[in-house]
C-alpha positions as CSV (number, residue, x, y, z in Angstrom):
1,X,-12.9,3.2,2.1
2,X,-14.3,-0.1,3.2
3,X,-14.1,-1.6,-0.2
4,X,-11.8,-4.5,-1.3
5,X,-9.6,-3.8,-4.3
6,X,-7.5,-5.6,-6.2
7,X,-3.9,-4.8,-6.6
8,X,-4.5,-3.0,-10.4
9,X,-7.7,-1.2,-8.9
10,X,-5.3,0.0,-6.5
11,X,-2.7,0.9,-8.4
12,X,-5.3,2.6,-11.2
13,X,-7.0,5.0,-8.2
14,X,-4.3,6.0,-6.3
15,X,-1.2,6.2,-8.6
16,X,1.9,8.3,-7.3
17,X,1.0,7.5,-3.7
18,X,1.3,5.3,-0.9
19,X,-1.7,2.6,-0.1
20,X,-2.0,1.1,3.5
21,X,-4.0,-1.8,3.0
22,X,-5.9,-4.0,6.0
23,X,-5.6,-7.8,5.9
24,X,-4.0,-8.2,2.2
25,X,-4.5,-11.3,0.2
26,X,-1.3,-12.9,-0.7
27,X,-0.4,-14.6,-3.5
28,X,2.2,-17.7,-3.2
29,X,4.7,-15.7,-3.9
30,X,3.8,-13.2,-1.0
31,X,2.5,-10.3,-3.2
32,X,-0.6,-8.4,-2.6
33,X,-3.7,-9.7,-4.6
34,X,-6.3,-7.9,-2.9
35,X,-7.3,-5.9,0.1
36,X,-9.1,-3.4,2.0
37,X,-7.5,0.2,1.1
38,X,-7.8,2.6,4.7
39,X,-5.3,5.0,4.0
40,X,-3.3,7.2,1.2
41,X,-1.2,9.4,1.2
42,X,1.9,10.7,-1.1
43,X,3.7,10.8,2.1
44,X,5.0,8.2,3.3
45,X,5.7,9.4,7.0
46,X,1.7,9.7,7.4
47,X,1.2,6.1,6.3
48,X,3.7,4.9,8.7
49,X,2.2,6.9,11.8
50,X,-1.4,5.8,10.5
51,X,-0.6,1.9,10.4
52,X,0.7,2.4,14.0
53,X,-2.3,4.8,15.3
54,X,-4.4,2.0,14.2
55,X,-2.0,-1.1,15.2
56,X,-3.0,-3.6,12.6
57,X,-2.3,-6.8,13.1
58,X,-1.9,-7.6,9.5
59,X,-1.0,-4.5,7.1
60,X,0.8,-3.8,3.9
61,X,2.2,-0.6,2.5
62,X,2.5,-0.6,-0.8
63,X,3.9,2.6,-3.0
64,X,2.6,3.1,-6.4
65,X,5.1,6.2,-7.3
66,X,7.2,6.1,-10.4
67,X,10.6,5.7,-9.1
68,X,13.4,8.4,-10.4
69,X,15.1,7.7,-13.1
70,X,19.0,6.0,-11.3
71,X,17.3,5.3,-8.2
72,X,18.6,2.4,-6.4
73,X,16.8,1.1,-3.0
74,X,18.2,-1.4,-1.2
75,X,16.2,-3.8,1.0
C-alpha cells in the first residue's frame, strides 16, 4: 500500500470504507488531492487506533461510505 492515489482513485478502490491516508496533498481549500493510502477499514474505530499505533505526524481520514438517507452530522 505504498502507492500514491488520488482522491477519485481512492474513492473508486475502496468505496464504503474508511481511508487513512499518510502525508495528504491539500488543495487551497484544504481538501485531499492525493496521498499515500496505509490503512482501510469499514470500521472506523480500527482506523482511529491505527493512525495512533503509527503516530503520524500528518494524516487524514477520509470516509467514502454513502451516508443514510436523514443523516445529519454535525462538526
Amino acid at each position: 500500500m505504498n502507492e500514491v492515489l488520488t482522491l477519485d482513485e481512492m474513492k473508486a478502490r475502496y468505496d464504503g470504507e474508511w481511508v487513512l491516508v499518510e502525508d495528504p496533498e491539500l488543495d487551497e481549500h484544504i481538501r485531499v488531492v492525493r496521498g499515500k493510502v496505509i490503512a482501510h477499514s469499514a470500521d472506523r474505530d480500527e482506523m482511529d487506533r491505527k493512525a495512533i499505533e503509527l503516530h503520524l505526524k500528518h494524516s487524514a481520514s477520509l470516509c467514502f461510505k454513502k451516508t443514510p438517507e436523514g443523516m445529519v452530522y454535525v462538526l
